[in-house]
C-alpha positions, 0 to 999 in steps of 0.5 A, a space after each residue: 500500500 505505501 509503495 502504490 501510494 508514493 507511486 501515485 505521489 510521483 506521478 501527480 508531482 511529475 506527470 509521468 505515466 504510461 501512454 496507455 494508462 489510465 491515470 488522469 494527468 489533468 487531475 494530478 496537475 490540479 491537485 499539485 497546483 492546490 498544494 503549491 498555491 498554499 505553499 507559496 500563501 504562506 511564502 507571501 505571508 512570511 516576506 509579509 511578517 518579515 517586511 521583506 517585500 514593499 506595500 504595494 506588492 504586500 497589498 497586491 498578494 493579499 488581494 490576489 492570492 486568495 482569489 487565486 486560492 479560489 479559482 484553484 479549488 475550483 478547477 480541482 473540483 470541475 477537473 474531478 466532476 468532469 474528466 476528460 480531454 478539454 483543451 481550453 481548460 488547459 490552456 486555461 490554466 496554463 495562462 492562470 499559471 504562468 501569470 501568477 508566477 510573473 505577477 509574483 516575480 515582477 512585484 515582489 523582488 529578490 523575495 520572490 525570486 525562487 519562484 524561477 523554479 516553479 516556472 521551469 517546474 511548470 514548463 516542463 510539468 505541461 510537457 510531460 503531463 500533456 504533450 509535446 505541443 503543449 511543452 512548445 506552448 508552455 516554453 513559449 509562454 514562460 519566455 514571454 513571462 521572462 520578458 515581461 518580468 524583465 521589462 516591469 521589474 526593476 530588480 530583474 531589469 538589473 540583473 540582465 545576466 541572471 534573466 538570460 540564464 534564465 531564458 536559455 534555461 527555459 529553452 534548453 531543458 524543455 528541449 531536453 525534456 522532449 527528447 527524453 519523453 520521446 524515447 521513454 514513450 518509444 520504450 513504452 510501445 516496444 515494450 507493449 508489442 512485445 508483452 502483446 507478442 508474448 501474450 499471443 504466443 502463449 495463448 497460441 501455444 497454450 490452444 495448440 498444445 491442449 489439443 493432443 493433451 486433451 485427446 491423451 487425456 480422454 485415451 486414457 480415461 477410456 484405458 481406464 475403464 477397459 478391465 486393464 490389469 493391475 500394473 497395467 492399470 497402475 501406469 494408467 495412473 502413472 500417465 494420467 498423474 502426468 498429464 495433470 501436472 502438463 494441464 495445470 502447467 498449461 491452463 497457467 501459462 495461458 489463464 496468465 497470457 489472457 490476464 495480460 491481454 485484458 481478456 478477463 472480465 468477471 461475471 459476478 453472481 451467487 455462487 455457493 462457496 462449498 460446492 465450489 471447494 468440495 469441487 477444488 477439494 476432489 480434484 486434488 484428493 488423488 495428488 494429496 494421496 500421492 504427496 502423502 497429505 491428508 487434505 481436510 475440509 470444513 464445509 460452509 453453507 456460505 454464499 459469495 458474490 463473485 466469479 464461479 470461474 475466476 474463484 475456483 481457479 483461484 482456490 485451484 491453486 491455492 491447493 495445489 500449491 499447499 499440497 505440493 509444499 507441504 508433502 507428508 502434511 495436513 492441509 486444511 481448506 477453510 472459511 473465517 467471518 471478517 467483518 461483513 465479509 468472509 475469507 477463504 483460507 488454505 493452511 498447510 503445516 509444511 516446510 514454510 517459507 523463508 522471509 526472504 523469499 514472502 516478498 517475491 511470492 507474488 511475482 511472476 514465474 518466482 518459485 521456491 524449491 526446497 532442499 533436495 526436492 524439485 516441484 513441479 511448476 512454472 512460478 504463477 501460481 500466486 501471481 495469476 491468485 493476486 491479479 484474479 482476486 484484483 478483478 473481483 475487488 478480493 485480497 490475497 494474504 500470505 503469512 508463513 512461518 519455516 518449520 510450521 507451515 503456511 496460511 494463504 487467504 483469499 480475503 474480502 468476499 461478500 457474503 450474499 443469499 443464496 440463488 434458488 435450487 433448479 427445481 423439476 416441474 412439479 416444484 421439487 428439487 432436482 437430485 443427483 442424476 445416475 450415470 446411467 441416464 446417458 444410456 441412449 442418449 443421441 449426441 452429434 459430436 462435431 471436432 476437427 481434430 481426428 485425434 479428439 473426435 475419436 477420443 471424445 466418440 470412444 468415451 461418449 459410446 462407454 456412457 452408453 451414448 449413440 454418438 454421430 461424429 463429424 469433423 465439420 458440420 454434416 450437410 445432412 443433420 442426423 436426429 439428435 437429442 444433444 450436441 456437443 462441438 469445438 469451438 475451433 474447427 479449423 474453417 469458415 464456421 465455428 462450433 457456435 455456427 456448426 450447433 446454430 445450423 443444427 437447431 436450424 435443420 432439426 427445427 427445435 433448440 437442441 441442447 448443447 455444448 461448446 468445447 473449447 482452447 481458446 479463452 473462455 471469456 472471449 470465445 463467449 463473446 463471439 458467440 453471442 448466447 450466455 445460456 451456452 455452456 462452455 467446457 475448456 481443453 483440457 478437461 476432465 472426463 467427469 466434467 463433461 458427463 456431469 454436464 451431458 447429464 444436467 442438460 438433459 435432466 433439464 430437458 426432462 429426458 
């Protein structure tokens, strides 16, 4: 917090900011011209007390200065009540500027000589502040300043040398100033295409590489359930212990590429907190019982507003970072009451961590490896938790102790009511369906990628599915009771289109789903309908039968 206040004192005492930023120069300037409009009134009253400066300059200050005052407080509030881009103003307040200051320097003699500085100061602040045209602008202004001042000012009449300095002063450092501005603002875009060049790499390869880990993935759930032996069943196990480790390794890599493109916008509602941890929970009970952890759960009947995709891809890993350090250990998932809020705790008695490394947690690709073991990870784990939690207006907090483990919270969720249990048409509550209920289930299956379609078709038959598969959308639409396309097929149609002219053909609005690689955020946007579920690559087998089985209890098959 103190490091990000001093941040923003920086930037409203010198004007620098990023081209693409978001900081309100404007308003920065105003607030710096309020705080030196108070220091130079109490300037003027100390030559006041002094006698420092004569009567008719004393009678001009205490006159002027508080209409000054006035004005200044003005301009701060209508710069904070209308933002935005408006010339006149600026121009405005650069002639309000720069004619106080030559009033100052013209009446008020040796005394007021200091203030030299401030019309460098505020020569230089327009330019970087607003730009180039307004630093010729202000360098203009501040030599006419210069000459009035020379001219009506018998102190500075007598001092031609002094005045000069100061012209030259006022014409080579803005100059100097612009160049240095001109490169910075260079370094900026460099830097900018080449994070945006980063970011479509990883996402690119993150949607390339999915594709074969995702059909792995299914080849091996079908092995799975294939009456294997024993050791053959084992190095299933073995394979598939290693594709999770690929997959998490990959949704890192590109859920921090999407944050870094600003594709990520959080869609709040009620989620219920402990369906979304014994989710997380489950997921990680098979990697806990390798690590030797015993992973425990208190269950909370609690309601959060936040981001169901965003939250429990935060909680992922957040467990999967405990279970990983702390090896042989109890990790604990839990909920705490904070005031108005809640907070969701993962505590783990492991190894902890040395103090020297708490402050880098946080940064991008850091890991920590212990002593003679090597974890599995690229490092961002905690960074993509932060900047998450910063999108749902949540808090991260770390506290760690070597030798006795370490408690991560995901702080500040608002409690809310919880949303109203899906009911069947006679008014109750849905339950669980069996498995079974996909028996004969009609499914079009739409894929490009031949390894993926026969992966995909091979676990759908298992469920006992009557699966069409197709790599593009078929001419002729076979009768089906559900659809099920990738998002990407590699052509002018996407899997949005693919289902959209399936619904067409058959006449009704057929249940269906999209799978996709790419971002979930921006794959919802382009097709158009928030009622479409969407299934990212990899994913697990168990996610997709759940929701085949949820579509169609929906549908009251």
């Amino acid at each position: 917090m103190g490091m990000l206040t001093a941040a923003r004192l920086r930037r409203a005492i010198s004007g620098t900011r990023r081209p693409d930023s978001s900081y309100d120069a404007e308003a920065g300037q105003s607030l710096v011209r309020v705080v030196l409009t108070v220091v130079v009134a109490a300037y003027a009253m100390i030559g006041n007390l002094l006698e420092l400066v004569d009567e008719t300059a004393d009678l001009v200050f205490q006159i002027y200065m508080p209409v000054f005052m006035t004005v200044t407080c003005l301009l701060f509030a209508a710069i904070r009540l209308w933002p935005g881009v408006y010339h006149w103003r600026r121009i405005f307040c650069m002639v309000l500027d720069f004619g106080t200051l030559t009033l100052l320097m013209t009446l008020g003699g040796p005394f007021m000589a200091p203030m030299a500085s401030l019309l460098l100061w505020v020569t230089v602040g327009f330019g970087m502040r607003y730009g180039t045209r307004y630093l010729v602008g202000a360098t203009v202004a501040a030599l006419v300043s210069l000459m009035l001042i020379a001219v009506f000012s018998p102190f500075w009449r007598a001092q031609p040398y002094l005045v000069a300095t100061f012209v030259l002063t006022s014409l080579i450092v803005p100059f100097y100033a612009n160049l240095l501005l001109a490169d910075t603002r260079e370094a900026y875009r460099s830097a900018d295409a080449a994070n945006l060049a980063k970011s479509r790499f990883l996402a690119q390869a993150s949607h390339d590489l999915r594709q074969p880990i995702h059909a792995i993935s299914l080849f091996t759930n079908c092995l799975r359930e294939a009456g294997l032996a024993p050791s053959e069943r084992q190095m299933v196990e073995n394979i598939e212990h290693s594709l999770q480790s690929v997959r998490r390794m990959f949704r890192s890599l590109l859920d921090i590429a999407t944050l870094d493109s600003g594709g990520v916008v959080p869609r709040m509602q009620a989620v219920p907190l402990g369906a979304i941890l014994r989710d997380v929970v489950t997921q990680h009970q098979e990697a806990a019982r390798r690590a030797g952890v015993e992973l425990r759960l208190v269950e909370t009947g609690l309601t959060v507003e936040s981001d169901p995709g965003l939250l429990t891809v935060m909680l992922q890993n957040l467990v999967s970072n405990a279970v990983k350090y702390a090896p042989g250990a109890r990790v604990l998932i839990g909920c705490r009451r904070r005031g108005p809020g809640i907070d969701v705790l993962v505590i783990d008695r492991g190894i902890g961590v040395a103090p020297e490394h708490q402050p880098h947690l946080f940064e991008e690709f850091y890991r920590v490896q212990p002593p003679g073991r090597d974890v599995e990870g690229v490092g961002l784990g905690l960074a993509i938790v932060q900047r998450m939690a910063q999108l749902i207006s949540a808090g991260v907090e770390l506290r760690s102790v070597p030798g006795r483990g370490t408690t991560v919270a995901l702080t500040g969720l608002c409690v809310t009511e919880p949303p109203p249990a899906p009911s069947r048409p006679d008014g109750r509550p849905r339950s669980n369906p069996p498995q079974s209920l996909l028996q004969g289930l009609r499914v079009l299956l739409i894929e490009d990628d031949p390894a993926v379609l026969l992966s995909t078709q091979m676990l759908m038959e298992r469920w006992g599915c009557t699966v069409h598969a197709h790599q593009q959308p078929p001419e002729q639409v076979p009768p089906c009771d559900m659809i099920v396309a990738d998002f990407d097929l590699n052509g002018p149609l996407t899997g949005g289109d693919a289902i959209a002219i399936a619904r067409a053909a058959l006449g009704a609005p057929i249940p269906a789903i999209v799978i996709t690689a790419h971002d979930e955020a921006r794959v919802r946007e382009r097709l158009g309908d928030p009622g479409l579920p969407i299934l990212p690559k990899p994913m697990r087998p168990a996610e997709l039968r759940a929701l085949m089985l949820s579509l169609r209890l929906a549908r009251g098959g």
